[in-house]
C-alpha positions in Angstrom: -14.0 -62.7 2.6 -11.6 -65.8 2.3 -13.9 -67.0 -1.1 -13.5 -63.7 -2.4 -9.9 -63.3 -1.7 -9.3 -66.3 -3.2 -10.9 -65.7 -6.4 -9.9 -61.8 -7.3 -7.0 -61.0 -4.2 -7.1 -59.1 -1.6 -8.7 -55.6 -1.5 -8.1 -52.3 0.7 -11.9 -51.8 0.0 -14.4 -54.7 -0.9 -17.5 -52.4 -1.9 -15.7 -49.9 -4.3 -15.1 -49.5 -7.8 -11.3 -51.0 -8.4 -13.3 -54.4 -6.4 -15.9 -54.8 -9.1 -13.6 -54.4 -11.5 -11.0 -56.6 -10.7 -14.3 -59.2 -10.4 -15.5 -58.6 -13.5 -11.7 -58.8 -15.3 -11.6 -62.4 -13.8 -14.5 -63.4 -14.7 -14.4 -62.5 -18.3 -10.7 -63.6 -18.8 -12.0 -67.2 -17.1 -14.7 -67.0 -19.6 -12.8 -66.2 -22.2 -10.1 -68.6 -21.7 -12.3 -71.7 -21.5 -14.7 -70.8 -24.6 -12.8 -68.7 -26.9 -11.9 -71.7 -28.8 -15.3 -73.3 -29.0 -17.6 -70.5 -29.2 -15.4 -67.2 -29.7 -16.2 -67.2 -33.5 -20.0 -66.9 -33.2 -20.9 -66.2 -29.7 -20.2 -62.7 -27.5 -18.8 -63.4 -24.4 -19.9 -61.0 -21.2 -19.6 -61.3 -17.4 -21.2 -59.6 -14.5 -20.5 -58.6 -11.3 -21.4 -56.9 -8.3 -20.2 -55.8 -4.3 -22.4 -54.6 -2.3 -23.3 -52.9 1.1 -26.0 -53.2 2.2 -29.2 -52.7 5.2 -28.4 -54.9 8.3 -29.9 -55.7 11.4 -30.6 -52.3 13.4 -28.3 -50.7 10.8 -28.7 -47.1 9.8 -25.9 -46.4 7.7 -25.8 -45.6 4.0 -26.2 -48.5 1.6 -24.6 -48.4 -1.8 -23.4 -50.8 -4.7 -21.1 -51.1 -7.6 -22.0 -53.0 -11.1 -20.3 -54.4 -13.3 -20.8 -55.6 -17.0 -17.4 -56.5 -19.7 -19.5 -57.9 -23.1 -18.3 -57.5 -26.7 -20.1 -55.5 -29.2 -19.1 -58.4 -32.3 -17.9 -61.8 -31.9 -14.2 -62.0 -32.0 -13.8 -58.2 -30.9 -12.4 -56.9 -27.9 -14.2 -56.1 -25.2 -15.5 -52.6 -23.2 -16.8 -52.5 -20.0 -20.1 -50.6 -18.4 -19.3 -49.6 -14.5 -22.2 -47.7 -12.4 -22.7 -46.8 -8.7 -25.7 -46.7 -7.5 -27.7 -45.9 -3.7 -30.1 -47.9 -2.3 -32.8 -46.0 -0.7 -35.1 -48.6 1.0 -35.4 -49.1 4.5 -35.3 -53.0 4.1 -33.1 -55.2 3.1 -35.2 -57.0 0.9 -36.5 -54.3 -0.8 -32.9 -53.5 -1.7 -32.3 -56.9 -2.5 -35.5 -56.6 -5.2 -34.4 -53.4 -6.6 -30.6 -53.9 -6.8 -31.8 -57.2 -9.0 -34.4 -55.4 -11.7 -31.2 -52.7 -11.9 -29.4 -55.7 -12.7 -31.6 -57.5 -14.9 -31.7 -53.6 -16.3 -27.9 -53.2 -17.1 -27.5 -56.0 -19.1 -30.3 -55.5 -21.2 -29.6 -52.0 -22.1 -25.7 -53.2 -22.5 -27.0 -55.2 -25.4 -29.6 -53.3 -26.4 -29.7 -49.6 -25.9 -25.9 -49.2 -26.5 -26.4 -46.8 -29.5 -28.9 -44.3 -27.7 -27.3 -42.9 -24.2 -31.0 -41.4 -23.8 -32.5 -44.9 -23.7 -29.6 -46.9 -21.9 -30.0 -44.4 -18.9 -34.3 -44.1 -18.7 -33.9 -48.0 -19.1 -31.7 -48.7 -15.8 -35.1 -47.7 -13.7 -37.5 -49.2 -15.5 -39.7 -51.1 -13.4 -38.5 -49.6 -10.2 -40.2 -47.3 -8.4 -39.0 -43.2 -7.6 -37.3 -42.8 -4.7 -35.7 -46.7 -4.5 -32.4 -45.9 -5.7 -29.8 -43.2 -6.8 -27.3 -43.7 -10.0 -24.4 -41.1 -9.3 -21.6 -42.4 -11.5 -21.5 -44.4 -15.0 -18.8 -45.1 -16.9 -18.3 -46.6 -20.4 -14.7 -47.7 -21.9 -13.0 -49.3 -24.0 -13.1 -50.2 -28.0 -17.0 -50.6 -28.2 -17.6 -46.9 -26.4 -14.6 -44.9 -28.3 -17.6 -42.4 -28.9 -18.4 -41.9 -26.2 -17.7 -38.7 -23.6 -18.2 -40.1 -20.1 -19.0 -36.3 -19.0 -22.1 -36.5 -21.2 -23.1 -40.4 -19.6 -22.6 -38.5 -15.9 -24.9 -35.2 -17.4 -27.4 -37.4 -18.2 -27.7 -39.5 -14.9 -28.8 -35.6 -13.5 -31.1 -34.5 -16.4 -33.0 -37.6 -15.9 -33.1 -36.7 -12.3 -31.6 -40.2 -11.5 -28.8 -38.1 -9.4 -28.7 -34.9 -7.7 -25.2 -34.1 -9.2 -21.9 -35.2 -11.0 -18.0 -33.7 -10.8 -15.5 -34.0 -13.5 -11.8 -33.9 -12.1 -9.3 -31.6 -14.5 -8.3 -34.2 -16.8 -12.3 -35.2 -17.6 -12.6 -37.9 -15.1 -16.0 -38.6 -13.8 -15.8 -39.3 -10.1 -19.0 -39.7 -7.7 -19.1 -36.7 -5.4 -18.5 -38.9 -1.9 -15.3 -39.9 -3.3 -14.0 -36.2 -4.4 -15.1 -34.2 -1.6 -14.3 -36.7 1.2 -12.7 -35.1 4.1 -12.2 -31.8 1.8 -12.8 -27.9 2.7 -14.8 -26.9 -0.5 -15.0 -23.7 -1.9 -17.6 -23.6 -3.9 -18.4 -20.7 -7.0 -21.6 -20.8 -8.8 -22.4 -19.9 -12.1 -23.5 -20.2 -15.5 -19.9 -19.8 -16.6 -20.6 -19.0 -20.2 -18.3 -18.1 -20.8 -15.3 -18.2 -18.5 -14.0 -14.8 -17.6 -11.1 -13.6 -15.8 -13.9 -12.1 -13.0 -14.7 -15.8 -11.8 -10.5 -16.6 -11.4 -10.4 -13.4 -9.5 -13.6 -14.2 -7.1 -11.7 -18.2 -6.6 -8.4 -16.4 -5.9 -9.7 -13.5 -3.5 -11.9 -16.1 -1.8 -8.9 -18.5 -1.1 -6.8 -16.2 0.5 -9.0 -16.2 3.5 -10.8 -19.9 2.8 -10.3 -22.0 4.6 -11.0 -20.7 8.3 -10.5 -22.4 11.5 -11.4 -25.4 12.7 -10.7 -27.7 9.3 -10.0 -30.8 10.9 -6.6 -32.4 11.3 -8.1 -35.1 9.1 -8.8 -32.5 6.6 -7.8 -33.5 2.5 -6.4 -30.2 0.8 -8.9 -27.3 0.1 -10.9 -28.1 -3.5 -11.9 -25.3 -5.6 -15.0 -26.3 -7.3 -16.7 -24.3 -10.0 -20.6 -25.4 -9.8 -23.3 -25.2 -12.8 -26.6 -26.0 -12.3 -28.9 -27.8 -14.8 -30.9 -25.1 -15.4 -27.9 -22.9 -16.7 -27.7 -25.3 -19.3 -31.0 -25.3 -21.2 -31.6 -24.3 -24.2 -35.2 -23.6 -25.8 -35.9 -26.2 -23.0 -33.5 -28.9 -23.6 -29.8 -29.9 -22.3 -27.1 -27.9 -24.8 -24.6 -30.4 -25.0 -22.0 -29.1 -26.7 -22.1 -25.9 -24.6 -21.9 -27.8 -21.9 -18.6 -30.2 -23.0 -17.3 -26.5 -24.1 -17.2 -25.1 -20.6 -16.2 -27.8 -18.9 -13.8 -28.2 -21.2 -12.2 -24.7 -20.8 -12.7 -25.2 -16.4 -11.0 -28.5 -16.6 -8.3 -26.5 -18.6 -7.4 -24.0 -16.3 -7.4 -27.1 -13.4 -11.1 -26.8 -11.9 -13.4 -29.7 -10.5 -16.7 -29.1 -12.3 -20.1 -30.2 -10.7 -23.5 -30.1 -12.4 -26.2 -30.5 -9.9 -30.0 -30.1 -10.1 -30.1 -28.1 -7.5 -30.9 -24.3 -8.3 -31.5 -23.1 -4.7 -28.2 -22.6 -2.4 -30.1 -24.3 0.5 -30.4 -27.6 -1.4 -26.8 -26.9 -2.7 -25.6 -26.6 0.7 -27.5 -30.0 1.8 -25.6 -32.1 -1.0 -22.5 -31.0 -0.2 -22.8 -31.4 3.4 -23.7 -35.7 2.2 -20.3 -35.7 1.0 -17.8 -33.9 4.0 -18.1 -32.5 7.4 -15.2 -30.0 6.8 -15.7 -26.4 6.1 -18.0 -25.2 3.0 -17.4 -21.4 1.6 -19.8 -20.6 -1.1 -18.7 -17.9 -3.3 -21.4 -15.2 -5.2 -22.2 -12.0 -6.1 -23.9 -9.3 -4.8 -26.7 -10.0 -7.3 -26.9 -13.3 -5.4 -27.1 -12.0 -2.6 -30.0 -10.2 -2.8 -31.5 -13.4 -4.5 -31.1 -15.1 -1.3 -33.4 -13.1 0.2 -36.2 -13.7 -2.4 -39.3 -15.7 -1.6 -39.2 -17.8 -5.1 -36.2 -19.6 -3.7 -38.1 -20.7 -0.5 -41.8 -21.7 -1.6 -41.3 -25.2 -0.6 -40.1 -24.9 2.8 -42.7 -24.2 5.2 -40.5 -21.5 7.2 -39.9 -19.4 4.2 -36.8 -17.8 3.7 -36.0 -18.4 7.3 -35.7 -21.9 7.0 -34.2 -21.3 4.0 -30.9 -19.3 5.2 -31.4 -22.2 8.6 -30.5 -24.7 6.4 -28.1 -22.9 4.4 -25.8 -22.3 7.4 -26.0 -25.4 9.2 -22.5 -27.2 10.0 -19.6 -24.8 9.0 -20.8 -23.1 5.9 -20.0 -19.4 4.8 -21.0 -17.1 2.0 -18.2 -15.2 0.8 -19.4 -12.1 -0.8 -17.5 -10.4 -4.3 -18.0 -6.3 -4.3 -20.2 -5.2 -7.4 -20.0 -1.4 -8.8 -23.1 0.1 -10.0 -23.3 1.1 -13.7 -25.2 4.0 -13.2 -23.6 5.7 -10.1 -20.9 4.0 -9.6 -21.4 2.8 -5.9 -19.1 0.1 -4.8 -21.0 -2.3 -3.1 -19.4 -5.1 -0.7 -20.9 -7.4 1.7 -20.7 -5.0 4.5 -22.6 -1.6 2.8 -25.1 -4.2 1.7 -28.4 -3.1 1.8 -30.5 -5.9 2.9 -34.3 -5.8 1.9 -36.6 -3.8 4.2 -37.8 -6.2 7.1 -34.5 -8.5 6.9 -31.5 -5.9 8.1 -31.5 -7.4 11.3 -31.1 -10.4 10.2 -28.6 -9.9 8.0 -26.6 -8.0 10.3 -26.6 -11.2 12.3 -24.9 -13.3 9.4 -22.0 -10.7 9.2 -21.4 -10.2 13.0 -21.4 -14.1 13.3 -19.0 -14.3 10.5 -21.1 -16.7 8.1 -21.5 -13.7 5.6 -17.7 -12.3 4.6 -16.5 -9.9 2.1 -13.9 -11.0 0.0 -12.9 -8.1 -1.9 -11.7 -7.7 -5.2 -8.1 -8.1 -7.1 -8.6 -5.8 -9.8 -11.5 -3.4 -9.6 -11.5 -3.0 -13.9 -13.0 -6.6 -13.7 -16.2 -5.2 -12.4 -16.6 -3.5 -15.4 -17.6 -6.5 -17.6 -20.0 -9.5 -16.9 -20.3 -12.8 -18.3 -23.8 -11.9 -20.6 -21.8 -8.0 -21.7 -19.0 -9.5 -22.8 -20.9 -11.9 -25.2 -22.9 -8.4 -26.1 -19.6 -7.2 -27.2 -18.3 -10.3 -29.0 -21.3 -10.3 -31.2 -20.9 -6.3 -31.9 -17.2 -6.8 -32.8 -15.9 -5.2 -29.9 -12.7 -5.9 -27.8 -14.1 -9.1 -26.0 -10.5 -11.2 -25.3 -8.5 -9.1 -22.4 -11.6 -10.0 -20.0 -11.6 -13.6 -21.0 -8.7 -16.3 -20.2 -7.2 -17.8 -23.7 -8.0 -21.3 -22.5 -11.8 -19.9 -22.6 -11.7 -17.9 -26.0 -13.1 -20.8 -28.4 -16.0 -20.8 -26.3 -17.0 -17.1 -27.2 -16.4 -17.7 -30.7 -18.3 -20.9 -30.7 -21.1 -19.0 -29.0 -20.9 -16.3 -31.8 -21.2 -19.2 -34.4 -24.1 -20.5 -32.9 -26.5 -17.0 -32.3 
């Protein structure tokens, strides 16, 4: 590292995102400073970089890498920068090698050429390398040249284009890559379409954290994370990505201080496997009663060999619970919890299992009124001009009425 220290300083972390950028500042500012005069009037200046990690000799662990690319849009403009992360999925190191340069090669094209169309810069990173070769989790645009553009909608698009299996978004609209959010944290995961926000899903985070997390959190452990989790397919509409619904949810989560992950991942099995790539700590998954009984639905399973089995095996490996919110039943008026559950016939054993072991729990409910009103009633009742707000938090309430605007 003594060349490298020389040329950008030291660093706490050599493959990481405050390295390439630091490399890619000096480079440019070099650049700059010994062409500006000569060229800066009809040339634009860019610089590259990269740091990466990865396969060695008998090596098994994860190989990943950061790029870099600071370019101006017009000559004698300033300057914006293009960061991504990306995975590198091959077994060899010289496959990496090959595919880390066509992403390359890739990024500076569609820098320069596909700035204008966020569609086209993302299909073009891969083009020319294979399915399966590499993972993009995080890409960020900024400065003068993307003013434009919402770095949410960049990280959305990396999923739809099934190029990662999910993004988060931190409170203040900060797109982070997963490993680095949920390192070392108990998670507690709710799931949802969250359109809109109602006071129901506060009350199923708040009655969930005041058992989560359980023993046996490391003493390692970062702070417990609430996270409120959307998946893809709770985004489509007539088929495609909404976009704007989806910037007006997470816009009204991020407001009331919630870490936001889309994923492409609509069964909790595959859920659970992501989140387990990014920390060993404890993982409580919050849903409804509806869920629930979901879980025990074959749709969710016809991939795996073992059914729904193998399903609920792999949904409780390594310190996950389901914490279960009570439902009440609009026609009789049961209250229904985790523990007066009717499983369906031919899995009561089983279930009694997951509740005697502790990796099913009841959470209960704050106020039972909130039981009254679902996500899909409340919109019923917004469009027939009836009292809609009292069940919906004020930082949610523009997302109703933009709903309304858009039946």
């Amino acid at each position: 590292m003594t060349i490298s220290d020389a040329l950008y300083g030291k660093s706490r972390r050599y493959v990481s995102q405050e390295r390439v950028v630091d490399m890619v500042n000096y480079e440019y500012e070099l650049l700059e400073k010994r062409l500006s005069e000569t060229r800066g009037r009809e040339s634009r200046f860019f610089a590259f970089a990269n740091t990466v990690r990865a396969r060695g000799y008998k090596d098994t662990a994860e190989c990943h890498g950061w790029l870099a690319i600071r370019f101006q849009g017009q000559p004698e403009r300033p300057s914006g920068t293009i960061v991504l992360h990306v995975n590198l999925l091959d077994d060899e190191n010289v496959d990496q090698m090959d595919a880390l340069g066509i992403l390359g090669v890739n990024f500076i094209d569609a820098a320069y050429h596909q700035g204008g169309n966020l569609r086209e810069f993302v299909s073009s990173l891969t083009e020319f390398i294979a399915p399966g070769r590499i993972e993009i989790d995080m890409l960020r645009f900024e400065g003068e040249p993307f003013t434009m553009v919402d770095n949410r909608i960049c990280a959305l698009e990396l999923v739809r284009q099934g190029m990662s299996p999910a993004t988060v978004f931190l409170p203040d609209g900060e797109v982070v890559q997963a490993a680095e959010a949920f390192y070392k944290t108990p998670l507690l995961v709710l799931r949802g379409s969250f359109l809109p926000v109602t006071n129901l899903h506060l009350d199923m985070l708040n009655q969930a954290g005041k058992i989560f997390p359980p023993n046996g959190v490391s003493t390692e452990a970062r702070p417990c994370q609430e996270v409120c989790e959307v998946s893809l397919s709770n985004l489509l509409r007539n088929g495609e990505v909404d976009l704007l619904s989806f910037l007006d949810r997470a816009d009204a989560l991020q407001a009331m201080g919630k870490v936001v992950m889309v994923s492409n991942c609509p069964e909790f099995h595959r859920v659970a496997a992501l989140l387990r790539r990014f920390t060993r700590e404890p993982i409580g998954m919050i849903l409804s009663i509806g869920l629930l009984n979901e879980l025990f639905k074959e749709k969710w399973s016809e991939s795996l060999e073992g059914g729904i089995l193998e399903s609920f095996g792999r949904l409780f490996k390594s310190k996950l619970s389901l914490m279960v919110y009570p439902w009440r039943d609009g026609k009789d008026g049961e209250y229904v919890t985790a523990y007066n559950f009717h499983a369906p016939e031919g899995w009561k054993k089983l279930y009694e299992h997951f509740i005697e072991n502790g990796m099913i729990t009841d959470i209960g409910c704050g106020d039972v009124k909130l039981l009254e009103r679902t996500g899909r009633s409340l919109l019923r009742a917004a469009a027939n001009g009836e009292d809609w707000e009292e069940w919906v938090p004020k930082e949610a309430r523009d997302l109703v009425k933009c709903h309304l605007r858009n039946l």
